[in-house]
N, C-alpha and C positions, 0 to 999 in steps of 0.2 A: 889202455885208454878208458876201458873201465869202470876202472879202480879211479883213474883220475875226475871221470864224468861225475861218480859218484861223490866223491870226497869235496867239488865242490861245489855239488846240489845242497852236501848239507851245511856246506860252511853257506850257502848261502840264503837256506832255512834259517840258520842260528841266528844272521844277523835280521834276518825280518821277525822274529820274534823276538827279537830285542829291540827292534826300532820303536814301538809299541812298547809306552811304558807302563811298566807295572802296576797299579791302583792309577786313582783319576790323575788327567791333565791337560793343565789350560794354556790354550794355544790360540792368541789373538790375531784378526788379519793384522791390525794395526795397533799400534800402542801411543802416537801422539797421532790428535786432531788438529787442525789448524781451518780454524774458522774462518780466516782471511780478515779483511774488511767487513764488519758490523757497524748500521746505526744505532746510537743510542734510542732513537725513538721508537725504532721498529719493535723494541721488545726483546721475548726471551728467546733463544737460538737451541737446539739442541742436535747433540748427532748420538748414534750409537757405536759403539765399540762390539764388533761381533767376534764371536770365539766357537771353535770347537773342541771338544773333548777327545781327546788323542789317546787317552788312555785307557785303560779294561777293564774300570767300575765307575760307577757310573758317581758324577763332578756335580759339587752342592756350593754353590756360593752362598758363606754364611755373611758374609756384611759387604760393604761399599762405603770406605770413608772419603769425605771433601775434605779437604785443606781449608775452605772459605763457605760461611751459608751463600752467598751467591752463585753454589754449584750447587743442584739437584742429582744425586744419583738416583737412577732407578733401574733392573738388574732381573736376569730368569730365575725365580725364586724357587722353580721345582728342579728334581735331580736330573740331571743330563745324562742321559747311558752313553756310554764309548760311543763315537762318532756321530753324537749329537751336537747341534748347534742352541747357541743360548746368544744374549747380549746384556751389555752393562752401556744402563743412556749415560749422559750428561747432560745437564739442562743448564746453561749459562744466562744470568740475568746483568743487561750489561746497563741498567738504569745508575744515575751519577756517578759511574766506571768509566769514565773517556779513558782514552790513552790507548796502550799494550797492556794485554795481560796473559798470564799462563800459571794455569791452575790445574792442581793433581787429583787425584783421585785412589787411592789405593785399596784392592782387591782382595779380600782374605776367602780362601776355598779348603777343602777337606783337600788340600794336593800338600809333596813334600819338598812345593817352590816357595815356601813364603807368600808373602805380600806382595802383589805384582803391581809398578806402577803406572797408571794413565796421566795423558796429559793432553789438556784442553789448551788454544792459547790465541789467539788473535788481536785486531786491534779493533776500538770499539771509538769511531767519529762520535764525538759532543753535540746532541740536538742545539736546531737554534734555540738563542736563546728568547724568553720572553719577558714584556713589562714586566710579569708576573715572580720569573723568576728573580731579574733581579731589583725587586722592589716587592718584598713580602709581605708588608702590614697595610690596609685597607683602613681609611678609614675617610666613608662617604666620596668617594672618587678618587681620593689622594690617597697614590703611592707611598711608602716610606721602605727604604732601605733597612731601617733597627727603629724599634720601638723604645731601645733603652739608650741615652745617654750618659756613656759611660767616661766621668772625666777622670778616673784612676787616681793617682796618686796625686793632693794637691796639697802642698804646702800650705801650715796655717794663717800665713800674714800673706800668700797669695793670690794672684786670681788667672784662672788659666779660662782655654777658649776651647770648641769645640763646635763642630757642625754636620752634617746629619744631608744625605739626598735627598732629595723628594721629584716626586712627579704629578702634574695630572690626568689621570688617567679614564678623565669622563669629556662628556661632550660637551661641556660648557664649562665657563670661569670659576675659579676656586676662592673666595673670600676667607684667608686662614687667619685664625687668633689663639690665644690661650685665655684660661681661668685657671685662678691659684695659683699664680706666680708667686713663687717664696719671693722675699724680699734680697736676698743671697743670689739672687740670677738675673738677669735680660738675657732675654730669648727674643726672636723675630724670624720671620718669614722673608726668606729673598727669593721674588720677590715677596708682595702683602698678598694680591691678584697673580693669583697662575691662569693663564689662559690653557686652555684644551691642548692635552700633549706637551704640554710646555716643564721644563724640568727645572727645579730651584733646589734652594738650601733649608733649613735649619738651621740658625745661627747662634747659639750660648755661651754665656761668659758666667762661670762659677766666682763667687767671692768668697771665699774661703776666712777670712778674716771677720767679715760680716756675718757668715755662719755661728763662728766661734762656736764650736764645736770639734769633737776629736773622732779616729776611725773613721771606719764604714756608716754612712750616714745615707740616707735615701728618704727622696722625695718626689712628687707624682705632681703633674703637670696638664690640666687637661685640656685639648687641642679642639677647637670649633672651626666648623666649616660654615662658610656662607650664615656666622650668625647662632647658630645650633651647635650643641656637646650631646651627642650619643655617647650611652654608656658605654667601657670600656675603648674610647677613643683618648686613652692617654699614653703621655714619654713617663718613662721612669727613669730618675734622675739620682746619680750613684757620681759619691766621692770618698775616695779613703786621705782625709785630712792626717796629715803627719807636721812632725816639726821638722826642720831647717836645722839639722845639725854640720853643715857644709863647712858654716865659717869659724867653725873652731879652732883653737890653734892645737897646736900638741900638748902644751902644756897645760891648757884647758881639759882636752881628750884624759888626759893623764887625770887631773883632780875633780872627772869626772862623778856625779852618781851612778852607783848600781846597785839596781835591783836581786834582792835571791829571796825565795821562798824557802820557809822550809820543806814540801813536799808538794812539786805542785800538780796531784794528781791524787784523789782519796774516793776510795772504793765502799759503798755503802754496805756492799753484800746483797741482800734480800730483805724487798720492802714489802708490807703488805699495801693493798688500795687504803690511800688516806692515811698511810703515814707519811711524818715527817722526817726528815735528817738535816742534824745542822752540826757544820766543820766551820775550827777556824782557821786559816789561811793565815799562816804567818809571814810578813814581808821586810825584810832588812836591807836599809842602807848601806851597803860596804861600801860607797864609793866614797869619796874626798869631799862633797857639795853636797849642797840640799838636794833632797829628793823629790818634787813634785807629784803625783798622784794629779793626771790630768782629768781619765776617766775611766768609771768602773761598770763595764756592760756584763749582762750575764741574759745568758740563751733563754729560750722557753722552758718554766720547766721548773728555774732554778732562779731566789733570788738573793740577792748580794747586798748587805746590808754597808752603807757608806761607812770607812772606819772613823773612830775619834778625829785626826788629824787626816791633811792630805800633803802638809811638810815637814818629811820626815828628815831630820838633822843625819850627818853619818855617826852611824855607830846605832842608832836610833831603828826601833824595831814596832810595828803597828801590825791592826790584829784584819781580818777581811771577815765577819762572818758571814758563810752562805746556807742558806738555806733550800731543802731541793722539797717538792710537796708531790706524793706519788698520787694524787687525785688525778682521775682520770687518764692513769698512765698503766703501762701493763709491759711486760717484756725487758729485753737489755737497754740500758737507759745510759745516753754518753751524752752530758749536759757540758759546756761551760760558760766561764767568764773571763772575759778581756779587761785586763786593767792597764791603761796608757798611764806613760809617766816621761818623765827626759831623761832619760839614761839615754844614750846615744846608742850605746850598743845591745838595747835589747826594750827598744820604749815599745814593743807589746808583747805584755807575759800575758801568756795561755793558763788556765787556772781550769782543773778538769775533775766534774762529779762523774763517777759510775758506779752501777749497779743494777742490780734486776729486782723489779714489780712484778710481783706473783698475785692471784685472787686466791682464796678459800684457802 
């Protein structure tokens, strides 16, 4: 009985000295949080994650990484001896996050577990909403949902429409108008008079035809209250005028123009301040028709001299020269130019300067 007393005091030494693992180790109460229900308004939420060290030297947490910046970790930075306690926070910022979310966290220590994962997760109710929210731009009482009228893509023998929320968001009447109406627009106020709290429109109609112009084109509109234009109380007014390549037939598409450059992308190298560089853009007809050349825009930076011709016959090849001027420029430099034409299937070539502006 002994002999058996003995044999298994030590089997049962051996295994509490093995229970106890050899260098550090991290041993968490918990490894997922759930925050439950969060309001958005209330702010930021945090819990901690606590742990003990299990093991016989003493446990260093060298980092704490987040999945998302909307998680804050923060963590016991000093060494933990065996059977000390430390924690790893979370700080969740659940600001424009409605909904569910669940986000990680993961733990790198001097232990031989790896990366250990956390997990934060709840769901986060939508503050209400306000005038403010959803009507961003102020100007002298009146709300406005966008400050930009954006009518995208408008055909050039077109006219399309477009309208814009508004509210007022003062305590008395709103008398709205505009100055510098292009002649290519009507705009108006529905209603003219906003009474207090009362919510209308922005009403516009692009004429695109009347423009007669090609591309991105943009124009500013300035908006008067009761009478009065404060600075910066303007719409900015964007259309990318295209053609109507719709009503083609096939066999038009077929004995179509097309454009090809010979390279359209040329690298200056290394400018000093106040040089210049000038490339010519060579541009070929392959297609079956004439080529039109409707318009040649070129970025800041860089300018684009109009070539000889802008009906280029097929088989017919014309020159684009551009000029880029490194004054007042320094650094990696990615200039271009848009040149529209009616090819159908490529009426806007990208045409690309680069290089780097070095001083001394």
């Amino acid at each position: 009985m002994t002999k058996v007393f003995t044999g298994l005091l030590i089997m049962a030494m051996a295994v509490t000295g093995y229970s106890q693992s050899k260098g550090p180790h991290l041993a968490f109460d918990e490894e997922v949080h759930d925050f439950g229900t969060i309001r958005e308004e209330a702010g930021k939420v945090t819990t901690k994650f606590e742990f003990v060290n299990t093991g016989s030297a003493p446990l260093l947490i060298q980092n704490v990484r987040a999945t998302c910046g909307c998680t804050a970790p923060e963590w016991t930075r000093q060494p933990v001896p065996p059977g000390g306690k430390g924690f790893v926070a979370a700080t969740y910022n659940p600001a424009g996050r409605p909904n569910a979310f669940s986000k990680y966290l993961y733990v790198d220590a001097n232990t031989d577990q790896g990366s250990l994962r956390l997990t934060i997760k709840g769901v986060v109710t939508p503050k209400p909403r306000s005038i403010e929210d959803d009507y961003r731009y102020e100007m002298s009482g009146l709300r406005l949902k966008a400050n930009h009228l954006a009518f995208g893509n408008v055909n050039h023998t077109d006219k399309k429409d477009y309208s814009l929320d508004i509210i007022n968001n003062s305590d008395a009447p709103l008398n709205l108008g505009v100055q510098r109406l292009p002649g290519h627009m009507t705009l108006e106020f529905v209603p003219a008079v906003l009474k207090p709290g009362e919510k209308g429109l922005v009403k516009a109609t692009y004429n695109a035809s009347v423009k007669n112009d090609w591309g991105m084109v943009i124009d500013r509109v300035n908006v008067t209250v009761n009478g009065k234009y404060e600075r910066g109380h303007s719409l900015v007014v964007s259309a990318n005028i295209v053609e109507d390549f719709s009503a083609l037939t096939p066999q038009q598409l077929a004995n179509a123009p097309q454009v090809q450059v010979d390279a359209p992308e040329v690298n200056f190298g290394t400018l000093q301040q106040n040089e210049k560089f000038e490339h010519n853009f060579v541009l070929t007809n392959s297609g079956g028709s004439t080529l039109y050349i409707r318009k040649i825009k070129a970025s800041c930076g860089c300018t684009a001299v109009q070539p000889e011709k802008k009906e280029i016959e097929p088989g017919e090849s014309v020159k684009i020269k551009t000029v880029f001027n490194s004054a007042g420029k320094r650094g990696n430099q990615n200039k271009n130019v848009t040149v529209i034409t009616n090819d159908p299937k490529r009426s806007s070539l990208i045409l690309r300067v680069k290089g780097e502006v070095v001083t001394g």
